[in-house]
C-alpha positions in Angstrom: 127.9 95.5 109.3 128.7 96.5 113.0 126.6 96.3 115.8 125.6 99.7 117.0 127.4 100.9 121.0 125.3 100.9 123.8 122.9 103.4 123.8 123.2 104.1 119.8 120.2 103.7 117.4 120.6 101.0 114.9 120.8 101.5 111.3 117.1 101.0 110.7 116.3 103.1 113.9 118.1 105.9 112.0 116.7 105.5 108.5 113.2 105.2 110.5 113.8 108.8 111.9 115.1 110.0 108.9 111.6 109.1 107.3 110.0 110.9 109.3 112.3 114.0 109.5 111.8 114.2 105.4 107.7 113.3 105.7 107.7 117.0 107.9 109.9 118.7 105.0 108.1 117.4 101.8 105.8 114.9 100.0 106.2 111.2 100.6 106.9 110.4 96.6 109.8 112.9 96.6 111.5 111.4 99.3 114.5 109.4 97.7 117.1 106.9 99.2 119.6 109.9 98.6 117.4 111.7 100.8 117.3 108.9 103.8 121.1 108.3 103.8 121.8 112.2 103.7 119.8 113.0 106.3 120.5 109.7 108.7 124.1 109.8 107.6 124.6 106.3 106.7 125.4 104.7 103.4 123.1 103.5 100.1 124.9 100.0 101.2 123.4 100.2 104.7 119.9 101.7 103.3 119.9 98.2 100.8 121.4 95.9 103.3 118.2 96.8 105.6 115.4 97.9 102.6 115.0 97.3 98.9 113.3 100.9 98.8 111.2 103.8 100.3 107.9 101.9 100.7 109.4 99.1 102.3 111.2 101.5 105.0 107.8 103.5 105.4 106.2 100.1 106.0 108.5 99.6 109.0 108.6 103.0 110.0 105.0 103.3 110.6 105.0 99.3 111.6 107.7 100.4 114.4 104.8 103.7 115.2 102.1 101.0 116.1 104.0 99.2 118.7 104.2 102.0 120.6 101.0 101.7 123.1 100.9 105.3 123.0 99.4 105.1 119.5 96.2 102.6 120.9 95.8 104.5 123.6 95.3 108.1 121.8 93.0 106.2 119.4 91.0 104.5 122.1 90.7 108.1 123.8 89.2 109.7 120.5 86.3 107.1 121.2 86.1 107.5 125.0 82.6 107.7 126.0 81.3 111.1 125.0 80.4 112.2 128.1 82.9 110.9 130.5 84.8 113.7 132.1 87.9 111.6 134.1 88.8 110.3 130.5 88.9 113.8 128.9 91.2 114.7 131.3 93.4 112.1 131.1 93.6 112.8 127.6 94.7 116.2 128.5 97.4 114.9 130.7 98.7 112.4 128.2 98.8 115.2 125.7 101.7 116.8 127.6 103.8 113.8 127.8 106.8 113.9 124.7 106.2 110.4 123.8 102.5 110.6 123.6 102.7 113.5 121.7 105.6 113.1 119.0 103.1 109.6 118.2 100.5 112.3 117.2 102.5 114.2 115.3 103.7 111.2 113.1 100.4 109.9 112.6 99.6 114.0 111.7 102.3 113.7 109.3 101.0 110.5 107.8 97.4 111.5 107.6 98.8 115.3 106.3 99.5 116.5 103.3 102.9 115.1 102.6 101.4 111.4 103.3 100.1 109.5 100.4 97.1 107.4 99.7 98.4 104.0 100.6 100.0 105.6 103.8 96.7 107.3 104.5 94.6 103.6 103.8 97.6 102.0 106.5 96.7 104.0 109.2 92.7 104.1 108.4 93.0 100.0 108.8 95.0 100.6 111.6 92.7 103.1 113.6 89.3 101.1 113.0 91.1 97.4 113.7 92.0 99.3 117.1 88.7 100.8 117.7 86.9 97.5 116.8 89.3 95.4 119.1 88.2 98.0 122.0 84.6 97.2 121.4 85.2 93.6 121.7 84.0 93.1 117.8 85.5 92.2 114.3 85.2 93.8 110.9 83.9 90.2 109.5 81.0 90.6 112.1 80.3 94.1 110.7 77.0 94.9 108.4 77.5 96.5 105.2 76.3 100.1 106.8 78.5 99.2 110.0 81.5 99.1 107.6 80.8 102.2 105.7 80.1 103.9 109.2 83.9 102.8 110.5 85.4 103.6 107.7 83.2 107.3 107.8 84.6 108.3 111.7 88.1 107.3 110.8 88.1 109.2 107.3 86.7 112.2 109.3 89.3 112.0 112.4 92.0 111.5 110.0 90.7 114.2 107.6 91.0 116.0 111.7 94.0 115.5 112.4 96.0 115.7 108.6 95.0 119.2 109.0 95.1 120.0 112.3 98.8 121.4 112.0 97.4 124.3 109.8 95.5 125.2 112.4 97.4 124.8 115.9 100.3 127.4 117.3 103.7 126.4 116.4 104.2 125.3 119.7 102.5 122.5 118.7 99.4 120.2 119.5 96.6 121.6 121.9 94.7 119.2 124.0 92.4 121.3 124.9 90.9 122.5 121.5 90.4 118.8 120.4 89.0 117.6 123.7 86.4 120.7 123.6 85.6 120.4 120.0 82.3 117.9 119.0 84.9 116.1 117.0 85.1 113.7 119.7 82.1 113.1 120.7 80.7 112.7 117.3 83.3 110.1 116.2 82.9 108.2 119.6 79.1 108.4 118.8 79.5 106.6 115.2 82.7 104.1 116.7 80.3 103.2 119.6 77.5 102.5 117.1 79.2 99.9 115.7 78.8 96.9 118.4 75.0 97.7 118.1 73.3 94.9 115.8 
């Protein structure tokens, strides 16, 4: 298999953006192998040289989403102290910058109603391991209610943000309804609970 030319996505990097293309268009069990080499116009040879199937490309699809520090940064801002105006708007500023903003709408798609229940449960582990790691604590030094209370606030923002898309302009995602709204504040409220013993 050749090495992609300067500047040119890589065979994974192509079937990872094909994912996501196909996660916007329809349910995450329809999408088929057929479906990722249409759409990134490679090969089935390519698709099984890289992946043995769809979850496994999910995996690193959403695996490749979480090393971008744009992801830990809009989930550390959900939390942000409730009352701290600079960090609101921040948030409204990072809301207008392309990177920050196509990472929302992939976890939107994930959390939406094209993701699916083990996609869902990835990026629920995902947002309270990030949340935790902000507040200096662990889920092993959780108390049973601390555990059902992470697991509440990120259910809730993800239940937020899975249908946010119904509800936005198609011009896409509006800082300014989510920083106003007591979303927010109420999930930073139960988050910031948590390192209280």
């Amino acid at each position: 298999m050749g090495r992609p030319k300067a500047g040119e996505r890589s065979a994974p990097q192509k079937m990872q953006a094909a994912f996501w293309k196909l996660l916007e268009a329809k349910p995450y069990a329809q999408i088929s192998i057929s479906d990722i080499t249409r759409v990134s116009g490679l090969n089935r040879s390519a698709f099984y040289y890289h992946y043995t199937s769809i979850p496994e490309l999910a995996d690193d699809a959403i695996a490749a989403l979480y090393k971008e520090s744009n992801v830990a940064s809009f989930i550390i801002h959900l939390i942000r102290e409730p009352d701290d105006a600079e960090a609101i708007t921040d948030y409204g500023k990072r809301m207008n910058d392309p990177t920050y903003r196509d990472c929302i709408h992939k976890i939107t798609l994930i959390a939406g109603p094209h993701g699916s229940a083990g996609l869902v449960r990835q990026l629920k582990d995902f947002v309270i391991d990030v949340w935790l790691s902000s507040l200096s604590t662990t889920a092993d030094s959780l108390t049973p209610v601390q555990r059902i209370t992470a697991e509440f606030a990120a259910s809730g923002i993800l239940g937020m943000l899975g249908t946010a898309r119904i509800y936005l302009d198609s011009a896409g995602f509006n800082a300014e309804w989510l920083s106003q709204s007591p979303v927010p504040r109420t999930v930073s409220q139960l988050v910031h609970s948590l390192r209280e013993q």
